[in-house]
N, C-alpha and C positions, 0 to 999 in steps of 0.2 A: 952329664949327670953328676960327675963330681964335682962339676965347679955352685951346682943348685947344692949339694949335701952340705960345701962349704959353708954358702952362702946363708942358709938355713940354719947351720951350726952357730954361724955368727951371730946373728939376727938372737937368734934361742940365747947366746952366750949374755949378748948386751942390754935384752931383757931383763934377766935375772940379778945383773950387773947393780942396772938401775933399780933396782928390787930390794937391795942390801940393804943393811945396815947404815944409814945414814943421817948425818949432825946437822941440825937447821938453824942458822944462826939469824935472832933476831935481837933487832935493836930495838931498844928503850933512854926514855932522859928518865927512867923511874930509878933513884940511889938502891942501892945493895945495901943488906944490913937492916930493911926495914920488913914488917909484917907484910907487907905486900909481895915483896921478893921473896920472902921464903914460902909463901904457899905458891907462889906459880913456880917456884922451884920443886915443894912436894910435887904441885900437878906432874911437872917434868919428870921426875922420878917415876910416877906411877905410870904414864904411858911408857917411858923407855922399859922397864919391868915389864908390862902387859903386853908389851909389842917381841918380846924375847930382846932388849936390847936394837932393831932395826928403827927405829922412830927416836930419835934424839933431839929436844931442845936445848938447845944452847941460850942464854940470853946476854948482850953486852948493855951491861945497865950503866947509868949513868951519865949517857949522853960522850961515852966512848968511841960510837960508832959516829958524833956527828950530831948535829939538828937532827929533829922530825924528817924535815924534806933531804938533807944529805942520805937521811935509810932507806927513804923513802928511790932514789936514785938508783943508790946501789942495790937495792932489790930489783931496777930494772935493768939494770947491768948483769945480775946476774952475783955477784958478790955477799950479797945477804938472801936472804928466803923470805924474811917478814920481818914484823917489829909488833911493840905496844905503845900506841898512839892517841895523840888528844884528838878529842872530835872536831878539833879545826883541821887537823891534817885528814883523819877520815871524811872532812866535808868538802875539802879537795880533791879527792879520788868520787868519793858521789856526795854530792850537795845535799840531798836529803837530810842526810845522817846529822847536818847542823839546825833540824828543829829542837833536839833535846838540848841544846841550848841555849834557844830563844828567850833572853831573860825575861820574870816575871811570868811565866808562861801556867808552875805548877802551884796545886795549894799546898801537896805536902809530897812528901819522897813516895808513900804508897799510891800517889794519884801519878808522879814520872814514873813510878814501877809498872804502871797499867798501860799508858801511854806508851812505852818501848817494848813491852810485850807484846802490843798490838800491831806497832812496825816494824819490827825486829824481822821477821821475814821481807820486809818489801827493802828493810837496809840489807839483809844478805844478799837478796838478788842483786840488787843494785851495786854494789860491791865487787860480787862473783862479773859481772859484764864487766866491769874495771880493769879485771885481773887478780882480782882478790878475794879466798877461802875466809868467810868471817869465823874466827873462833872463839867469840864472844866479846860482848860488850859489859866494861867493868863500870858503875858506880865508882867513884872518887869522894862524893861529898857536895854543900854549898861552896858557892862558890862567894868571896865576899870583895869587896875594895879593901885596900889597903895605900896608906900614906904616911911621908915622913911630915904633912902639914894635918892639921883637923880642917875636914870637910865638914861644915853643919847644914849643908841640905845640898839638895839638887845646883844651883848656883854655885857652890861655892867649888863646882867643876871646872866652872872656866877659868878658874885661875892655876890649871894646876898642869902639869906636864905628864900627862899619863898613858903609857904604857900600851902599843899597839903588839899582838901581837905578829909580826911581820905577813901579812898572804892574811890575815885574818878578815874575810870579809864580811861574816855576820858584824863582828866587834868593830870595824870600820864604818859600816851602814849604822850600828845607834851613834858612834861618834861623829860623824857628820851629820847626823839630824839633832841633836843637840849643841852642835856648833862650836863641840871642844879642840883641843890642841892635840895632838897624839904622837906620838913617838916609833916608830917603827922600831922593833929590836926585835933579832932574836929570841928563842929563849933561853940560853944557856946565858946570854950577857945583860938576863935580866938584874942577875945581883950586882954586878960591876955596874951600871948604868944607874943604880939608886944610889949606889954608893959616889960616882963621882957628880951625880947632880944630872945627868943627864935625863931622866925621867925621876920624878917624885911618888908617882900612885903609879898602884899596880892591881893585878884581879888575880883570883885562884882558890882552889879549894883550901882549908887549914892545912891539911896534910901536905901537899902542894907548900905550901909557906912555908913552913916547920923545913924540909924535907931540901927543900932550896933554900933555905938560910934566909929568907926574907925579912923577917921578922927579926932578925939582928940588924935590918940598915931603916923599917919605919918606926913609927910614933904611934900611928893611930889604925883602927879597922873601922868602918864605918859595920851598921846594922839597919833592917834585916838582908840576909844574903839575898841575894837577886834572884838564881838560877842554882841549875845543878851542873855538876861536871862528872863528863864521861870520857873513857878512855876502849878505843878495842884494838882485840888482838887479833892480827892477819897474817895467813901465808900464804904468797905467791899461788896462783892457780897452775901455773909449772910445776912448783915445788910439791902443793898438796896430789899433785896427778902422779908423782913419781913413789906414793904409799901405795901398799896394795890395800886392795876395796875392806879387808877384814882389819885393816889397821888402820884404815880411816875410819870405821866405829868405833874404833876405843878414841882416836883422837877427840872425837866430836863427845864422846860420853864424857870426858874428862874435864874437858873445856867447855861443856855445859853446865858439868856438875860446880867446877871452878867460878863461873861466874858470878852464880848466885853465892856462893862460900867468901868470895873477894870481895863482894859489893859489900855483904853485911857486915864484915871484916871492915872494909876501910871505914861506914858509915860510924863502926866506933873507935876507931881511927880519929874520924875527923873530930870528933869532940873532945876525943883527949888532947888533941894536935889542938884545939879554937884553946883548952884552957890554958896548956903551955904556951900560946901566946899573950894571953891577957897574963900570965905570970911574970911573964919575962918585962911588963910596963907599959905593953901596947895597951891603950887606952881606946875604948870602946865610945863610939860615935854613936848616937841613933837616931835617922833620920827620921822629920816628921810625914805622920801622915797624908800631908796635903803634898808631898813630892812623891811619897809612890804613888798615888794617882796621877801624876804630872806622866813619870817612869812609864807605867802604863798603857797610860793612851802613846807616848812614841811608840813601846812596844807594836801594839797594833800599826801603828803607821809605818815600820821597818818592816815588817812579816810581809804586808801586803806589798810594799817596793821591793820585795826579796823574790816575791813569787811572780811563778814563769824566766827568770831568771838563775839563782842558785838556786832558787827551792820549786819543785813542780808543784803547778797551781792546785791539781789535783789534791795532794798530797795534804796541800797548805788548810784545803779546804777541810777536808778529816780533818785535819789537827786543831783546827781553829774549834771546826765539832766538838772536841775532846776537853774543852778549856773549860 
């Protein structure tokens, strides 16, 4: 009997344990210092407040903690809890999640608003089988090319050294059907690699450019942007199981309420960020019409070699609905 009262005791003790008060650290390559980082900082503040102090986000921004995939690690180790990530890395945890960035895909930000409202549950689920709490997905902005040469249309691609970024398989798949040269890098060694000559064009939203000094090592941006960029925030399905059930609704109300708050945030974000570029001497490129219809139909020919593979046919099939 006494050694059950123990055992019981214990059990009750290291329940309650895991109950506490506790700091979740997630990693980002998102800089400190920018409008972005201080609202998921308020959000943070206002869960830790409404949870009495036991629910703590931490964020190491920066790219302090490492690449995408180095947090992405140590969340399985056990060393981080989550991060805030681009949707190439969410499309290697589940492949879906890289239809919202199938270039060419939207007519306007209210027509990708509609579209990710309508799969925003089938990417939770998708994610939660992963091992991952989705706590939303942030809007970034267009996404645009960028060069230290002027590119005047579709052709003037293959002559130019641009910028994979590393595990990216969507952006792999249009770069070998268009038959260009690409560069595997990181992304933290994207500035050093324009800078030493090692890759010349690059892709990202303004803010994104701005934000990562890009825009101090090219020349030119081409026009119109392709696609949109997205970004979401995850915590480990471990980590989010160790909240109790009443402080996972403030977490989800928070990080609901945040997403939509950040998206429209960065969206004029990004237009201040496009003018500070064109200020600074980047030099605006506009491709002709007869190359994004060229852009386009690949489009179509990538989505469909994509499906059944990274992207469920099922899925591809809605989506394509949706266009």
């Amino acid at each position: 009997m006494r050694f059950t009262y123990l055992m019981a005791a214990f059990l009750s003790l290291a329940t309650a344990t895991a109950l506490q008060a506790k700091t979740y650290k997630l990693g980002t390559m998102v800089p400190d210092g920018t409008k972005y980082s201080a609202k998921l900082k308020e959000m943070a503040k206002k869960i830790k407040k409404d949870t009495d102090g036991k629910v703590k986000l931490k964020f190491i921004w920066g790219g302090v903690a490492g690449d995408e995939r180095d947090v992405v690690n140590k969340i399985r180790v056990g060393q981080f809890h989550g991060g805030l990530f681009t949707a190439k890395t969410l499309g290697e945890i589940f492949g879906d999640v890289r239809l919202m960035e199938v270039p060419f895909s939207f007519k306007d930000r209210a027509h990708s608003q509609k579209v990710l409202a309508e799969f925003m549950p089938h990417f939770s689920q998708g994610l939660k089988a992963k091992g991952f709490e989705n706590l939303g997905i942030y809007e970034t902005g267009e996404i645009y090319l960028v060069s230290k040469n002027k590119i005047e249309n579709v052709a003037g691609l293959k002559d130019q050294k641009l910028w994979l970024y590393n595990g990216d398989s969507l952006a792999e798949a249009f770069i070998k059907s268009m038959g260009l040269v690409a560069v595997p890098v990181t992304l933290p060694d994207v500035l050093s690699s324009l800078s030493t000559g090692l890759i010349n064009t690059a892709y990202a939203p303004a803010i994104g450019i701005v934000a990562l000094q890009w825009h101090s090592k090219v020349s030119y941006l081409m026009e119109p942007a392709f696609g949109y960029h997205f970004q979401g925030l995850l915590l480990s399905n471990k980590a989010f199981k160790r909240i109790k059930p009443e402080h996972q609704k403030i977490v989800k109300k928070y990080t609901e309420e945040y997403a939509k708050l950040i998206s429209d945030i960065n969206f004029q974000e990004a237009g201040a960020a496009l003018s500070a570029i064109k200020s600074q001497g980047v030099k605006v490129v506009k491709w002709p019409d007869s190359d994004l219809k060229q852009l386009k139909d690949i489009r179509s020919k990538v989505i469909n070699e994509l499906s059944g593979k990274v992207l469920s046919k099922d899925v591809v099939n809605k989506f394509n609905g949706m266009m």
